[in-house]
C-alpha positions, -999 to 999 in steps of 0.1 A, spaced: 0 0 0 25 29 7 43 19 -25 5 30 -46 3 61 -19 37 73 -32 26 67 -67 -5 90 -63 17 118 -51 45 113 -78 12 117 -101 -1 150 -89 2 178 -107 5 204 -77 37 219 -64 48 203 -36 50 218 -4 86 212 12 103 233 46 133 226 30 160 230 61 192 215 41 202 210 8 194 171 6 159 180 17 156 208 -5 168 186 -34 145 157 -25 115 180 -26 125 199 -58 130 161 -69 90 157 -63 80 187 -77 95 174 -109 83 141 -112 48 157 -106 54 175 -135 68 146 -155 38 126 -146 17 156 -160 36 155 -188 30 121 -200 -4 123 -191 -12 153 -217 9 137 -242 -8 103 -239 -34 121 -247 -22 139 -278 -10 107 -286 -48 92 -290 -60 122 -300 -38 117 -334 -40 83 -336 -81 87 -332 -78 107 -359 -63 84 -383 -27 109 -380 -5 81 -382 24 106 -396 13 131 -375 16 110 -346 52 97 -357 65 131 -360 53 145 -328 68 113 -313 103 126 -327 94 163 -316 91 147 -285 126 131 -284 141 160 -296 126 181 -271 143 159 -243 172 160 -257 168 201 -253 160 199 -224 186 178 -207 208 201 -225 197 231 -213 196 221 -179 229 203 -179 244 239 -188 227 248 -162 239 226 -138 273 232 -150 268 271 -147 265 264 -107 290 234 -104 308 252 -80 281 254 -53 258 233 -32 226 247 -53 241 233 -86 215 202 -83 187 227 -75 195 244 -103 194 220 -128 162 203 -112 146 232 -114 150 241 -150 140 208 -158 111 210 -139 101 244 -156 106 235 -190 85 202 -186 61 223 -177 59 245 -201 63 215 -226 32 205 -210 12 237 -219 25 237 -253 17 198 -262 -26 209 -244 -24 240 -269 -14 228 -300 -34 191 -302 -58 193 -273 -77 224 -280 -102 229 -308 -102 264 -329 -139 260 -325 -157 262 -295 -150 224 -287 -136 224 -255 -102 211 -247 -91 172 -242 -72 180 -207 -78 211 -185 -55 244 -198 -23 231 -175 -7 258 -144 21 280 -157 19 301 -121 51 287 -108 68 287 -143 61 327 -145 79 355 -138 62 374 -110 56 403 -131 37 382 -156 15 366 -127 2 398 -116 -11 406 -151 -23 377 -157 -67 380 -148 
């Protein structure tokens, strides 16, 4: 049973909430918060994935599957550079989780808005996905 309790938490899409006294601890939550956001991840392209395949997009599907590699490939990239930018302090591994975790998410809202949303009034597949945390603060407070 705690195994299945771990595996709901891993799958929610919510920050999580962490004190975060040292760096392991800080770490270990920042872990969390992007396996949550992982999880989201698949779970909007999953359904992308039937969406095209619904659809009878066969090469569609294919090629999103490669945009899809590539984009990890960015990604780890990015955030390795990242990681390497603060390899000379305790917060490197913060660093890079973070970045990771905010381009997945981001990836995330990208993937809902261009194949599940409709151009007509059809609402969307999956509910629009949270880009509070991924904003700048300045951003947030325009947003409505």
């Amino acid at each position: 049973m705690p195994l299945f309790a771990l595996a709901l938490f891993l799958q929610s899409a919510e920050p999580v909430s962490c004190p975060g006294v040292d760096t392991p601890s800080v770490d270990a939550c920042a872990s969390a918060d992007l396996a949550a956001a992982d999880a989201e991840l698949n779970r909007y392209y999953q359904a992308a994935m039937r969406r095209l395949r619904s659809e009878g997009e066969e090469q569609t599907a294919k090629e999103l599957v490669e945009a899809q590699r590539a984009w990890i490939r960015y990604r780890d990239a990015e955030c390795g550079s990242v990681y390497q930018n603060w390899s000379g302090g305790t917060i490197r591994t913060l660093m890079g989780i973070t970045c990771r975790t905010r381009l997945t998410k981001l990836r995330t809202h990208v993937i809902w808005s261009h194949w599940l949303t409709y151009m007509d009034s059809t609402p969307p597949i999956l509910p629009r996905p949270d880009l509070t945390s991924v904003l700048p603060d300045k951003a947030r407070e325009a947003r409505p």
